[in-house]
Structure formats: C-alpha cells, structure tokens
C-alpha positions in Angstrom: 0.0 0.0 0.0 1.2 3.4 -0.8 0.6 5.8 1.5 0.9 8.9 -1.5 -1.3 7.2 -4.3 -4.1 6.3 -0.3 -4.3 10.1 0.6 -4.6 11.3 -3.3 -7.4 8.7 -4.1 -9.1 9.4 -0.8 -8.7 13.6 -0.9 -10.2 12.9 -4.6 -13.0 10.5 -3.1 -13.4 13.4 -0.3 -14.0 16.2 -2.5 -17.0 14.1 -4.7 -18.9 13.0 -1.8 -21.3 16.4 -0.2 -22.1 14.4 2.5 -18.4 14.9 4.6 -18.1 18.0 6.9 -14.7 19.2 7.4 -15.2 16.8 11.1 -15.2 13.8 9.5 -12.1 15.0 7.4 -9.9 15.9 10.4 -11.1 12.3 12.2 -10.2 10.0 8.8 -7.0 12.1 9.0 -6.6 11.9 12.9 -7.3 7.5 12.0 -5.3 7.7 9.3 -2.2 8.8 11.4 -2.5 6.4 13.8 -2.5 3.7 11.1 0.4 5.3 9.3 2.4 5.3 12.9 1.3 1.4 13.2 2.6 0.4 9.4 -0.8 0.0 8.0 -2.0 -3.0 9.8 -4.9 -4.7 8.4 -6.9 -3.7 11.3 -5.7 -1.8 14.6 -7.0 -0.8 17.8 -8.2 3.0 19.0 -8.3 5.0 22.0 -11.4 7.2 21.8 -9.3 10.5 23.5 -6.2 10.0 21.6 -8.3 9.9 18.1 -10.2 13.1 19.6 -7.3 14.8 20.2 -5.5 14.0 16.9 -9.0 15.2 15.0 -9.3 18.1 17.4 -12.7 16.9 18.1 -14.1 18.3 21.8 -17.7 16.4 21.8 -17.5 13.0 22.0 -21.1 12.8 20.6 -20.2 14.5 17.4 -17.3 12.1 17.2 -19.5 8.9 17.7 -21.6 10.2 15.0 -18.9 11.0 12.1 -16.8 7.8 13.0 -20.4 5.8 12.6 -21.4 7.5 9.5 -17.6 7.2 8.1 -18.5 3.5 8.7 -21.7 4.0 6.8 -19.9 5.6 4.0 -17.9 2.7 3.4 -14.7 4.6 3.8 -13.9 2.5 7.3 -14.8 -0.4 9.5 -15.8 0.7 12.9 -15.9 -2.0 15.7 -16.9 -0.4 18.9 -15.4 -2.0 22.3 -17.6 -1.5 25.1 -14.5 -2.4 27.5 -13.2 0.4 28.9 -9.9 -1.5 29.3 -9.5 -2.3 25.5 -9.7 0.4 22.3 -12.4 0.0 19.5 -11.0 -1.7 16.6 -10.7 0.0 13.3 -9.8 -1.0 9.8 -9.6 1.4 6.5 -10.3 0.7 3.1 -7.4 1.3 0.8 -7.8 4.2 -1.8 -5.3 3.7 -4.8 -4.1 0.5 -3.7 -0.8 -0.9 -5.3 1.5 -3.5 -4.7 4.3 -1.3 -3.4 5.6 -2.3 -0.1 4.6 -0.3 3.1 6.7 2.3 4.2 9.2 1.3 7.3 9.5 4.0 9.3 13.1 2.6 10.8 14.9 2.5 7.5 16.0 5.4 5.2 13.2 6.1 2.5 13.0 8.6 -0.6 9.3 9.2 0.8 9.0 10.5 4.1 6.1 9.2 6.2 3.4 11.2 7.3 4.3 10.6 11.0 8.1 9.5 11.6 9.7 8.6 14.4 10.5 11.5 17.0 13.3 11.4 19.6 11.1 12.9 22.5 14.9 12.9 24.3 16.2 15.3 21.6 17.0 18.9 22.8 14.6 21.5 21.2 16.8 23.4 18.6 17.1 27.0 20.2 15.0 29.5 16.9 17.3 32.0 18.8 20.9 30.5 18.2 21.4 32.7 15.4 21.2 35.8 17.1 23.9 38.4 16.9 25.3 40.0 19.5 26.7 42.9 17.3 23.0 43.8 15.7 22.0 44.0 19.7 25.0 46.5 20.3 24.0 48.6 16.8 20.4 48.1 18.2 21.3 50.0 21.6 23.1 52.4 20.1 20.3 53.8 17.7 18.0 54.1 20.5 20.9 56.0 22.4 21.7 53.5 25.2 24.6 52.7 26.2 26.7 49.3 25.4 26.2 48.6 28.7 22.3 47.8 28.5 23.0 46.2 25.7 25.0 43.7 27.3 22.7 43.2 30.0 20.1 42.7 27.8 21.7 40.0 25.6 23.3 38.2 28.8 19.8 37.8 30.4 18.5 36.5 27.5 21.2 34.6 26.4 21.3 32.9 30.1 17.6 31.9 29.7 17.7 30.4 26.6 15.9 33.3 24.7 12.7 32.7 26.8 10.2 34.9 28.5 8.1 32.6 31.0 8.7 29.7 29.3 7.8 31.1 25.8 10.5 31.2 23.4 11.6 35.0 22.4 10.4 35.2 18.8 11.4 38.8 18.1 14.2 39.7 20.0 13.7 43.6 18.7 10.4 43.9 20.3 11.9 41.9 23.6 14.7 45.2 23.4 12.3 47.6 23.0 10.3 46.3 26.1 13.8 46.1 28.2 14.2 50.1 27.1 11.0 50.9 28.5 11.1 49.4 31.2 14.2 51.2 32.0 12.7 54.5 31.0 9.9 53.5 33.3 12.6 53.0 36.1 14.2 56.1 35.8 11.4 58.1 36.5 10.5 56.6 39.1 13.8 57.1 40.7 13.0 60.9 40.1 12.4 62.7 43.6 9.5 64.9 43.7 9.5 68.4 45.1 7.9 69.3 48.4 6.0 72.1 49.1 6.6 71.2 52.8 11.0 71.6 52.7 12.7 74.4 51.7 14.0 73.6 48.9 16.5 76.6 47.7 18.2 75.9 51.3 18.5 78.9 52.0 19.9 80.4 55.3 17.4 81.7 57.8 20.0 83.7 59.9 22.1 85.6 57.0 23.8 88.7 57.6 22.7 90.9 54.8 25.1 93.6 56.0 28.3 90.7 54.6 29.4 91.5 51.1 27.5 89.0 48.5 
C-alpha cells in the first residue's frame, strides 16, 4: 500500500462526496495517522481521547456520529469495544491500492512518512541560536543606550535560553524595546519629587545681609 497514491485517491473521493463535513475529514485524518504510525496493519486498535485529540474533536457525541457514519460511508470499519480497558477496533479501506511495499518507518526512504519517528529525548533546537550580538549592540546604540544595556540585555537573555516565562523569544527587537521601557519607566520613578513642605533653595534663615555677597 502506498501511502501517496491512499491520501490522493481518498482527498479525490473526499471532494466528490457532499455528505463529509470538514469533522469527518480531520477524524479520517486523525485514523489515518495512527494507522500510518502502526505500518498500516490490516486492522488496529483506537483509543477514543487520543483519536479526539488527533482530529481536534471536543464532543465525543459529534465524534461517535462522524466515525459511525464514516462507517456508513464505506470509507472504514468501525468496531466499537464497550471495554473500557480495550480500544475500538478500526480497519480502513485502501484508496489507490498498489502493490508497493509499506513504508518502514526505521529505515531510510525517498518518501517521508506522514508521522516519523520522533526522539522525544532530543533537545529542542534553540530558533534563537542565530542571534547576533553585534545587531544587539548597533540596536542599543540607535535608540541611544549605552553598550552597557545592551550587554545586560543579551546576557539575560542569552542565560535563559531566549525565553520569556517559558515562551520562546520570537522577536528579539520587540523583547529590546520592552527592556528600554522598562528602563525608561525605572528612571522616572527614581525621580524625587518636590515638596511644598521643605525648603528647597536651602537657603539660610540667619544671613547677615550687611556681609558683602
């Protein structure tokens, strides 16, 4: 079975049939991936909240009714399990079937599969790693800061990973600009008032006026 030839028959089956709603789209799709991760079994098993959550389906009454009338629709095999401790069992129909071999998803192929394998132990590749420290410095300096803030600024950043609560920094410019108002906002504040109440010429109560100025 090839997966390619599968999704173009199908998408082609999908857009002559005005029964479908974009729902039982995303939930052939959300099966489909799970048979894809499985190497196209002849039949395979289903957790209800996993499909859900692959089809981004939230009612589980809408996705009774799609998956049944899928079923219906000859486009699946729907076998439902009324054990809570074992999935329903599900086979699909092959669109543009061929005797190609299925795609293994632990060997080196020409055509990726739709879900490959995924080292969940890999470190995230930092989007920031590319950012340069000079453009930070020429940054500052437009806005008339001095290299020093600039320095702070990348440091803090850099230290963190190029995250803001956990959020990964997508536009460092618009991270600098916040950093320069927020030391605009601190200077002001370090700004002491006048009082009416203090004298605040500090002048001497007690001068001679008769002493040369």
């Amino acid at each position: 079975m090839n997966y390619i030839k599968h999704l173009n028959s199908v998408f082609f089956q999908f857009s002559k049939d005005n029964r479908l709603n974009p729902t039982h789209i995303s939930l052939y799709i959300g099966l489909f991936q799970i048979w894809n991760y499985n190497r196209f079994p002849e039949e395979f098993y289903v957790n209800r909240e996993q499909v859900m959550n692959f089809s981004k389906i939230g009612s589980k009454s809408t996705y009774h009714r799609c998956i049944r009338e899928l079923h219906h629709w000859k486009y699946l095999n729907y076998y439902p399990s009324h054990n809570p401790y074992k999935g329903s069992r599900i086979k699909l129909f092959q669109f543009g079937s061929s005797d190609e071999q299925v795609v293994d998803l632990n060997r080196p192929i020409s055509e990726q599969a739709l879900v490959p394998y995924i080292n969940i132990n890999k470190p995230i590749e930092n989007i920031n790693k590319q950012i340069d420290k000079k453009e930070i410095l020429f940054f500052f300096k437009n806005k008339n800061w001095p290299e020093l803030q600039a320095n702070k600024f990348f440091n803090h950043y850099e230290s963190v990973g190029w995250k803001k609560s956990n959020t990964p920094i997508k536009n460092w410019q618009a991270a600098a600009e916040n950093w320069i108002l927020n030391l605009k906002d601190k200077k002001e504040k370090t700004i002491i008032p006048l009082s009416h109440n203090q004298d605040n010429l500090h002048t001497n109560q007690n001068k001679n006026y008769n002493e040369p100025l």
